[in-house]
C-alpha positions in Angstrom: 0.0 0.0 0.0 1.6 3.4 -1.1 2.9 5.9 1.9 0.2 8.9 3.1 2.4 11.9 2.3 1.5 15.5 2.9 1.0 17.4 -0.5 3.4 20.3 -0.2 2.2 23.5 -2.0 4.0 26.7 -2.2 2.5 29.5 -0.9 4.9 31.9 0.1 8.3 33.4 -1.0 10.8 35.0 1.3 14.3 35.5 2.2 16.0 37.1 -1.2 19.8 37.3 -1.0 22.6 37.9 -3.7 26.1 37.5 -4.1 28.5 39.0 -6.5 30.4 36.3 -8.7 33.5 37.0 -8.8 35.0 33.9 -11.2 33.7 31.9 -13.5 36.5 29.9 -15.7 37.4 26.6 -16.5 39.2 26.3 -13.3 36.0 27.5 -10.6 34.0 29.8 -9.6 34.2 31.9 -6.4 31.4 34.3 -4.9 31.3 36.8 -2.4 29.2 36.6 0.8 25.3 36.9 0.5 23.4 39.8 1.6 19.8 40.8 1.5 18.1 42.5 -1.3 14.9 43.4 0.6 11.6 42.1 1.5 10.2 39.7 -1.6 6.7 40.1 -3.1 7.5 37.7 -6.2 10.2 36.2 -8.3 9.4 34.9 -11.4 12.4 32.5 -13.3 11.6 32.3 -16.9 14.0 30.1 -18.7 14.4 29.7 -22.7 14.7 26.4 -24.3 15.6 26.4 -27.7 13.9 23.2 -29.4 15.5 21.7 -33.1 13.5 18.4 -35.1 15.4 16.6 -37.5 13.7 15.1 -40.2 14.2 12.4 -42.5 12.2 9.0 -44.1 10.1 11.6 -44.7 9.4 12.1 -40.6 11.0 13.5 -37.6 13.7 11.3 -36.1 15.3 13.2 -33.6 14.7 16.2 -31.1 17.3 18.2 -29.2 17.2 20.7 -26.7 19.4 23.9 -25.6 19.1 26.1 -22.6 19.5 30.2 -23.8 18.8 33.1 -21.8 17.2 32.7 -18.3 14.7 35.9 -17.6 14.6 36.8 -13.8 12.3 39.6 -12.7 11.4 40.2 -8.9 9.3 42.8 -7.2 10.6 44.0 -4.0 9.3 46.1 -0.8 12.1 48.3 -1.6 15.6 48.4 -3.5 17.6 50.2 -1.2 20.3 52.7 -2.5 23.5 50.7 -1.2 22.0 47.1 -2.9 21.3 49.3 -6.5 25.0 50.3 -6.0 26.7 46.7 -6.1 23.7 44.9 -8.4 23.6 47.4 -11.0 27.7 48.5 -10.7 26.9 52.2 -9.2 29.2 54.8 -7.6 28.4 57.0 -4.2 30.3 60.5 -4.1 31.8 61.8 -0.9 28.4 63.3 -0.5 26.9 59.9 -0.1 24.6 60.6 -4.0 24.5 57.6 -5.7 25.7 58.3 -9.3 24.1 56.6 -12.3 26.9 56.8 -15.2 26.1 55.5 -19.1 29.5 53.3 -18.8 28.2 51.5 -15.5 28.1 48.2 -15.9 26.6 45.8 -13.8 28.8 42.7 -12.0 27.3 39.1 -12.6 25.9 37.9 -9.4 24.0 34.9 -7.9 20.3 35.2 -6.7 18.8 32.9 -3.6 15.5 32.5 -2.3 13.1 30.5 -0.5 9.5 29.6 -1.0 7.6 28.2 1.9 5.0 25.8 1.5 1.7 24.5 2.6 3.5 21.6 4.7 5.8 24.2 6.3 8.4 23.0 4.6 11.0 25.1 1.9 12.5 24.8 -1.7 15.6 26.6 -1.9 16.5 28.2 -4.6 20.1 29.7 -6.0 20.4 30.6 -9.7 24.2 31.4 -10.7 25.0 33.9 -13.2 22.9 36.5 -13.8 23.3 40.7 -14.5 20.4 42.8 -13.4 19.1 46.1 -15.3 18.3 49.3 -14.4 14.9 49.3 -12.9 11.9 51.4 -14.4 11.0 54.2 -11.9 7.2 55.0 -11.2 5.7 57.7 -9.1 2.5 58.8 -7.7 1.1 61.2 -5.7 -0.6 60.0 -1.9 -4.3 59.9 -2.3 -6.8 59.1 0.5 -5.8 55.8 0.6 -2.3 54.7 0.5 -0.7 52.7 -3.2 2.8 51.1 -2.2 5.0 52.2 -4.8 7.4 48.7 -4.9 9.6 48.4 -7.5 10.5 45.5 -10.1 14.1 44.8 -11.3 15.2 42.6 -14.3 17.8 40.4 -15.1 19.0 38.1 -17.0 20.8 34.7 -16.4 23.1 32.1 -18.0 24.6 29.3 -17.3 28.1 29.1 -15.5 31.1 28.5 -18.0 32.6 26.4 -15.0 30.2 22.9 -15.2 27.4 24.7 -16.8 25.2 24.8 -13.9 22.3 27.4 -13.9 20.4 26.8 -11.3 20.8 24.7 -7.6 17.5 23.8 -5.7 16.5 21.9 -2.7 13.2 20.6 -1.0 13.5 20.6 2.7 10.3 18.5 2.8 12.5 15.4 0.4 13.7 12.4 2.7 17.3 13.1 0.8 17.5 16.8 1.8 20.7 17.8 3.8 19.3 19.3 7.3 23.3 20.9 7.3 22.8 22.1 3.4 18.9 23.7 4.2 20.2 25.8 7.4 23.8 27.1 5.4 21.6 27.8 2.0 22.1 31.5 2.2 25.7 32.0 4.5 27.0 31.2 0.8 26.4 30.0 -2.6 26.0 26.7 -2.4 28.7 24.4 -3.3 28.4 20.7 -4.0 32.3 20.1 -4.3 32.6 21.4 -0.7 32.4 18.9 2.3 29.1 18.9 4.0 29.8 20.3 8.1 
């Protein structure tokens, strides 16, 4: 008789870190150490795969697949001034104003998040390789009832020239997950070569 197990829906997303990548090459990658973007409303991870038929005896034989582009956008409480400096490659002035320059260019960086689910459990999420854009800016004026004005940013992802990974994601709720893995997910970019504590 199968095992009764709890049906594990998301319903929540929380916890949105990055870290700036600061290798990628044949021999390894390396990443700084994760900080918080801001309070998450959503992330949404749209990636493109490129789809080719071969056909022949008058019929297709064969199908392959390629991963391109990855499309990232999240909407956030807020993107605070010193997080727009290091994702979008910003300077500050001695007078603490945040220059925006048409040579900044943006460093690639890792994104990691968490969506909680109906069985109060978590999938972790890190996706390696991205560059975010400048967001759009929208304002309006207070009425009698307050609009939050929150802000979505853009980016777009690739996989890592390293092994090719793209994306690293774990279900605290699976009988395999790593109890050590789940509670380091966001001290650093995860690592699989790196010997569990």
């Amino acid at each position: 008789m199968p095992e009764n197990k709890k049906i594990a829906v998301p319903v929540g997303l929380k916890d949105l870190y990055y870290a700036v990548l600061t290798k990628d090459d044949e021999t390894g990658v390396t990443y700084g150490t994760p900080k918080k973007i801001a309070p998450a409303i959503t992330a949404n991870v749209t990636p493109t795969v490129n789809t080719a038929t071969l056909y022949a005896d008058n019929g297709p034989i064969v199908t392959a697949n390629a991963l391109g582009e990855i499309a990232v956008e999240l909407n956030v409480a807020d993107i605070p001034f010193d997080v727009q400096v290091e994702l979008l490659g910003l300077s500050v002035n001695a007078d603490g104003v945040v220059i925006d320059n048409a040579e900044d260019q943006a460093p690639e960086v890792a994104i990691g998040f968490r969506r909680t689910t109906s069985a109060n459990t978590s999938r972790l999420t890190w996706l390696l390789k991205g560059k975010f854009s400048l967001p759009a800016e929208e304002g309006a004026t207070q009425g009698d009832t307050p609009e939050f004005q929150t802000p979505t940013i853009t980016a777009t992802f690739l996989k890592r020239i390293y092994d090719g990974n793209w994306r690293y994601r774990l279900d605290t709720g699976s009988a395999t997950a790593s109890e050590e893995v789940a509670a380091a997910w966001f001290s650093a970019v995860y690592d699989p070569t790196i010997p569990k504590p």
